[in-house]
C-alpha positions in Angstrom: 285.9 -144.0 48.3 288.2 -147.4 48.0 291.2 -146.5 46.1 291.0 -148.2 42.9 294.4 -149.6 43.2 293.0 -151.4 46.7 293.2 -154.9 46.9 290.4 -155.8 48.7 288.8 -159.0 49.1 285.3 -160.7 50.8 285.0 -163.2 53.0 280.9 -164.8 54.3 280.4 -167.3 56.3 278.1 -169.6 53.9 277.0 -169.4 51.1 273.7 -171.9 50.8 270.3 -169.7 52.1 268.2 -167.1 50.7 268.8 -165.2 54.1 269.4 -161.4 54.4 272.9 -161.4 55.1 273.2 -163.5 51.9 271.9 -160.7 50.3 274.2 -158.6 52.0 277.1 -160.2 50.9 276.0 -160.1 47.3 275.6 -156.7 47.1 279.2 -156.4 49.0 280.8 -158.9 46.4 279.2 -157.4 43.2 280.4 -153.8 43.9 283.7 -153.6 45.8 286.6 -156.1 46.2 288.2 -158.7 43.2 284.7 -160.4 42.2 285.4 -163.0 44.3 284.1 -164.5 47.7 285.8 -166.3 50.3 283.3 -169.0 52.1 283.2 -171.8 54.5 280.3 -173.5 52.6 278.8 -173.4 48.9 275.3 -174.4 47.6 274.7 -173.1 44.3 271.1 -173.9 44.5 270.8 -172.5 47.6 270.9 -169.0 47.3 270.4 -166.1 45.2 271.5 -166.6 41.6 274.2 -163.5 41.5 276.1 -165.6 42.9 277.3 -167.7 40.3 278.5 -164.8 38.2 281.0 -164.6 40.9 284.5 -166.7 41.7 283.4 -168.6 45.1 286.6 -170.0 47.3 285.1 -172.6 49.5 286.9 -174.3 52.0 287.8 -177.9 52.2 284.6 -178.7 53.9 282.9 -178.6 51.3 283.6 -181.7 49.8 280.6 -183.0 52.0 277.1 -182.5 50.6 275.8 -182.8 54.0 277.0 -180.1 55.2 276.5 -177.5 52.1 272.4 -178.8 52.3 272.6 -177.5 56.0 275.6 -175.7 57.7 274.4 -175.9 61.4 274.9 -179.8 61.0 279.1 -178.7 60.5 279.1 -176.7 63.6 281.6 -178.4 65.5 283.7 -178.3 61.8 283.2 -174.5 61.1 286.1 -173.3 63.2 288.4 -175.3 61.4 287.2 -174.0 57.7 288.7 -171.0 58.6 291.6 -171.9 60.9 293.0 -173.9 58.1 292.6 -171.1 55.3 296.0 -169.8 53.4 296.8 -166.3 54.9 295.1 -163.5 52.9 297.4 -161.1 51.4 295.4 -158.0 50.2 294.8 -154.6 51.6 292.0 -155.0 53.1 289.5 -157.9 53.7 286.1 -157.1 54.5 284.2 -160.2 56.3 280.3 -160.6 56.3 279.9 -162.3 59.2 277.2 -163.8 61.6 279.5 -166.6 61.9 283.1 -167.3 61.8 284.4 -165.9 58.5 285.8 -163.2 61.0 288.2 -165.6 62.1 289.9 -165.9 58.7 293.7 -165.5 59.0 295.1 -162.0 57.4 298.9 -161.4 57.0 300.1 -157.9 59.1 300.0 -155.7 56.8 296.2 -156.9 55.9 293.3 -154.4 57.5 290.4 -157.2 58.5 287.1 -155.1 58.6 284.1 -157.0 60.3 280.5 -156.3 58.8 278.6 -158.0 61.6 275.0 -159.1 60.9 275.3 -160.6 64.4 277.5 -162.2 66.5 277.3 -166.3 66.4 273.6 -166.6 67.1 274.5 -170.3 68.5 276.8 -168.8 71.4 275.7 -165.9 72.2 271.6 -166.5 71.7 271.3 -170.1 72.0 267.6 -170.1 73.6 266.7 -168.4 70.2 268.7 -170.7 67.8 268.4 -174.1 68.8 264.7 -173.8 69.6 263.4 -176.0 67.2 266.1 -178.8 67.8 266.2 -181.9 69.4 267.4 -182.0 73.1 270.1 -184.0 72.2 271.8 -181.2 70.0 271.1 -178.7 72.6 273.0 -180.8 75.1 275.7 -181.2 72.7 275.8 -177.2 71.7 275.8 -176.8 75.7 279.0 -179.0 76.0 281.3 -177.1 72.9 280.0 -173.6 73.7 282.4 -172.7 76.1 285.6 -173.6 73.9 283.9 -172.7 71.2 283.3 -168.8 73.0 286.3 -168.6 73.4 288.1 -169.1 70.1 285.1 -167.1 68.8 286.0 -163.7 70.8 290.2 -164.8 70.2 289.3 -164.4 66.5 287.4 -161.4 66.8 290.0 -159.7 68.3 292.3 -159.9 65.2 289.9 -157.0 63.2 290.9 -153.6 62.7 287.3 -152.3 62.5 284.0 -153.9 63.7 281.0 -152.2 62.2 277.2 -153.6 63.3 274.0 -153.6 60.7 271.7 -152.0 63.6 272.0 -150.6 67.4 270.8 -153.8 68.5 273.9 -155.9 67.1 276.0 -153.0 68.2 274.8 -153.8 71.9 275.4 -157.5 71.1 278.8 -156.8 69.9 279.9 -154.8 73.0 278.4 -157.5 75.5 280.3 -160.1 73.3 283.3 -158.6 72.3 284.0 -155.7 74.5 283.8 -153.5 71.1 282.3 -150.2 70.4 281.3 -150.5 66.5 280.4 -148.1 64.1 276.6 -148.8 62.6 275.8 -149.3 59.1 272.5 -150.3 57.7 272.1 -152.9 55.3 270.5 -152.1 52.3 267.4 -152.9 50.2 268.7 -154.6 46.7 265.5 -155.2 45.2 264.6 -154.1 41.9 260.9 -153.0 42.0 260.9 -152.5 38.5 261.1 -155.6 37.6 258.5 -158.0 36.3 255.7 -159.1 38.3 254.3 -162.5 38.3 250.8 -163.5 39.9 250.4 -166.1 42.8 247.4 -167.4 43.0 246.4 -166.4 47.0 243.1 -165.0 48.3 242.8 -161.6 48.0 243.4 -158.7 51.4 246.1 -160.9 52.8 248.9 -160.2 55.0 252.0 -161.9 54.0 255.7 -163.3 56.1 259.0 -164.4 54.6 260.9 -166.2 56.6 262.9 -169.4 56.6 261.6 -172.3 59.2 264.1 -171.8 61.8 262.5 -171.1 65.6 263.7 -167.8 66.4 261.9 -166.7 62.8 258.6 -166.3 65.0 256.5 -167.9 62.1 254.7 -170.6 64.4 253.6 -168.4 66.6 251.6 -165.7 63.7 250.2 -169.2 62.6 248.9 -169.7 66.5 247.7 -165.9 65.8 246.1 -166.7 62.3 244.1 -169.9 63.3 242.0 -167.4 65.9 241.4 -165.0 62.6 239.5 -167.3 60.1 238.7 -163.9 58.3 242.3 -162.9 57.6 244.4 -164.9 55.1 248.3 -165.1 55.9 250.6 -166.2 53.1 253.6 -167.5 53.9 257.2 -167.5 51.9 259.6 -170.2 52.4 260.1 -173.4 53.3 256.9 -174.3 56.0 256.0 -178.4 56.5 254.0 -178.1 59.8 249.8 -178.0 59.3 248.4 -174.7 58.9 244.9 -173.5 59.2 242.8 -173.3 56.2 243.5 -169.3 56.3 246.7 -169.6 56.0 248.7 -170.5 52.7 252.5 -171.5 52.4 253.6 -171.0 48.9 257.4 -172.2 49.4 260.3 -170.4 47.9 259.2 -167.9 45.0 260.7 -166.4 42.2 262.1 -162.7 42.2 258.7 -161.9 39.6 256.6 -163.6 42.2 258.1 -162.0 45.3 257.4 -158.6 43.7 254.0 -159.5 43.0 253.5 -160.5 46.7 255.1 -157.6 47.9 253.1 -155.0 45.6 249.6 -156.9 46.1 249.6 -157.8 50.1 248.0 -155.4 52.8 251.3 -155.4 55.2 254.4 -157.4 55.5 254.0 -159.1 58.9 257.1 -160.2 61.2 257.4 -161.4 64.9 260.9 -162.1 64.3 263.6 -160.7 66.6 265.7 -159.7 63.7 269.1 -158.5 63.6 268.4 -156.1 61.2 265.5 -157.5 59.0 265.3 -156.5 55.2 261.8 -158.0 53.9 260.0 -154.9 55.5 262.0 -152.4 53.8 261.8 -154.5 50.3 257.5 -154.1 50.8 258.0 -150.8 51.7 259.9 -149.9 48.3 256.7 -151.2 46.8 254.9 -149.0 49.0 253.9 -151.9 51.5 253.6 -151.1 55.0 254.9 -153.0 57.4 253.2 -154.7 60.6 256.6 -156.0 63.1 257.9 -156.9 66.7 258.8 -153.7 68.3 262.1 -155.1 68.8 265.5 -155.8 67.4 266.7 -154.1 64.1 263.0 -153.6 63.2 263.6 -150.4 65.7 266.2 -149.5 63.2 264.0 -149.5 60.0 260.5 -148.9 60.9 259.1 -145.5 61.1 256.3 -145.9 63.5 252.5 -144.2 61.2 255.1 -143.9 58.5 256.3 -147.4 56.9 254.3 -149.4 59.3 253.2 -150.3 62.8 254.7 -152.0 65.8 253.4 -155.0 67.7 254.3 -154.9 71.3 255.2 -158.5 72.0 255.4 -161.8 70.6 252.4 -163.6 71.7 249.3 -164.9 70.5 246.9 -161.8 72.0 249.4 -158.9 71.2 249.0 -159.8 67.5 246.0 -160.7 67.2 245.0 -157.2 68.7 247.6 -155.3 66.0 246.5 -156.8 63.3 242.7 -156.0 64.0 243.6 -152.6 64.6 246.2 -151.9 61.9 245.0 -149.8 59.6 243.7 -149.4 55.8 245.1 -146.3 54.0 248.7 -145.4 53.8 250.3 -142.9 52.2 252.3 -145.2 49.8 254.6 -142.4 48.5 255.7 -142.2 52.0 256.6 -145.8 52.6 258.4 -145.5 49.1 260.2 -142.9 50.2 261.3 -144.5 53.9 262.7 -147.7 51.8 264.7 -145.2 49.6 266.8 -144.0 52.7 268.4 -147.7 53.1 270.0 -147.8 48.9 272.5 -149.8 48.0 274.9 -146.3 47.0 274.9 -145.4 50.8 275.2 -149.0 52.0 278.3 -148.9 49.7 279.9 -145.5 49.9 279.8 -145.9 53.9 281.6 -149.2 53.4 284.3 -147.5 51.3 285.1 -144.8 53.8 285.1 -147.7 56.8 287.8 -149.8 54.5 289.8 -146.7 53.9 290.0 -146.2 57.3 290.7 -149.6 58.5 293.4 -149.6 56.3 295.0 -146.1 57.2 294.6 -147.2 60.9 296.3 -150.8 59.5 299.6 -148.6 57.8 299.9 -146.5 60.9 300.2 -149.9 63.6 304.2 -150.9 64.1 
């Protein structure tokens, strides 16, 4: 456990999505630390709502709406939000990162622990990130990636402790970095006791949460769903491109309605290759099973006939061909059960003993 007399503070890379590490960082900010976050980027309408009962330090950047709406367009910038940060004097500073807030400056007698959702997805897995972009950002993210590589692996040799959410970011960070982390799952923080709210979507349907970005996978379980006129998908989050009449976007949802969908939908379905990926576990704490890419941190938090099924690979004929054959009766207890493992206690007490240690190894450095 943290000593209570630590002084330890959080740092996140941006704060202005309803993204998992978001989450993450919430939970992080609301339980350990001063009650306050250290950020690159704030967008109060953004993200999740916990976050304005907490002290949020942004950096100078941002003073510019245009960059708060969307932090990729302040790539070039985002070195420089932390570069230019006042040392932090504290005992420990844990950073939520899948970005830069790992770079922020420490004095020496400061442990800097790194929770890494992922190494900077815009370095390290371009072909994935800048998918849906114009050529002429790609060209431009071709040009800075270099430098940008390598102030990114200079700053992440300044932390005491690197820890990864899944074995797949634990691989990442050793090709990256040359650093052997610990792993740490994220966890669910979802109440499923709350209230429920209806949404008005066709009955026996599968649903997906993701945000619009290319390496989400959504397009291509739309390409699956238009070839299954009998199945309806519903989709949460931001989605502008046509759909099929089988297939329903409902935008961004409350917390009542996202229960609802969670609790009524056949499976939560994801071709993403996620980092970790929390929206299966939050439908299986509603007893949900889950229908997702065998890859990435899905092979972390999936128990294959337990809280859901696998789809071999991201095309159009693989999931077709799961879905078809996924099945109808689950042992929801079970699933309920599987989410309970990932808790926001063990998420936290494992974080505590990493910070302790981080800063013993911290006192014991000349």
């Amino acid at each position: 456990m943290v000593s209570r007399d630590r002084r330890v503070r959080i740092a996140h890379d941006y704060i202005s999505q309803k993204g998992g590490a978001e989450r993450v960082a919430l939970s992080i900010a609301q339980r350990l630390g001063s009650g306050s976050v250290l950020t690159a980027l704030y967008e109060p309408n953004g993200s999740f709502p916990g976050y304005r009962d907490i002290s949020i330090s942004p950096s100078w950047l941002n003073r510019f709406k245009f960059f708060r709406k969307d932090p990729r367009r302040a790539l070039p910038l985002l070195p420089l939000a932390w570069a230019w940060r006042r040392k932090v004097d504290a005992d420990a500073v844990l950073c939520s990162s899948s970005g830069w807030s790992h770079a922020i400056r420490v004095t020496a007698g400061t442990a800097k622990v790194v929770y890494c959702h992922n190494p900077p997805r815009w370095l390290y897995q371009p072909e994935d990130y800048f998918r849906d972009q114009p050529a002429v950002v790609r060209r431009l993210a071709r040009l800075l990636t270099p430098w940008l590589m390598r102030w990114d692996k200079k700053a992440a040799s300044t932390a005491t402790t690197y820890i990864a959410n899944s074995r797949a970011v634990a691989t990442r960070i050793q090709e990256a970095y040359g650093v052997t982390p610990s792993i740490i799952h994220p966890p669910i923080d979802i109440d499923e006791n709350g209230a429920r709210k209806r949404v008005a979507v066709p009955n026996d349907f599968f649903l997906t949460v993701a945000r619009a970005r290319g390496y989400k996978g959504t397009d291509m379980l739309v390409d699956a769903w238009s070839g299954m006129p009998d199945l309806p998908l519903v989709i949460v989050g931001d989605w502008h491109a046509p759909l099929p009449p089988n297939v329903i976007s409902v935008g961004r949802v409350s917390d009542a309605e996202i229960r609802w969908l969670y609790e009524n939908a056949r499976a939560l379905v994801s071709v993403s290759r996620e980092d970790f990926g929390l929206t299966p576990l939050e439908a299986n704490a509603f007893g949900t099973p889950s229908l997702v890419l065998r890859a990435g941190g899905f092979l972390d938090s999936t128990s294959d006939g337990v809280s859901g099924r696998f789809i071999d690979a991201d095309d159009v004929d693989s999931i077709r061909q799961a879905v078809r054959g996924f099945p109808r009766l689950w042992d929801r207890d079970a699933i309920r059960s599987h989410a309970q493992r990932f808790s926001v206690r063990t998420f936290i007490e494992r974080l505590e003993l990493a910070v302790e240690e981080a800063v013993r190894l911290r006192n014991e450095r000349p």
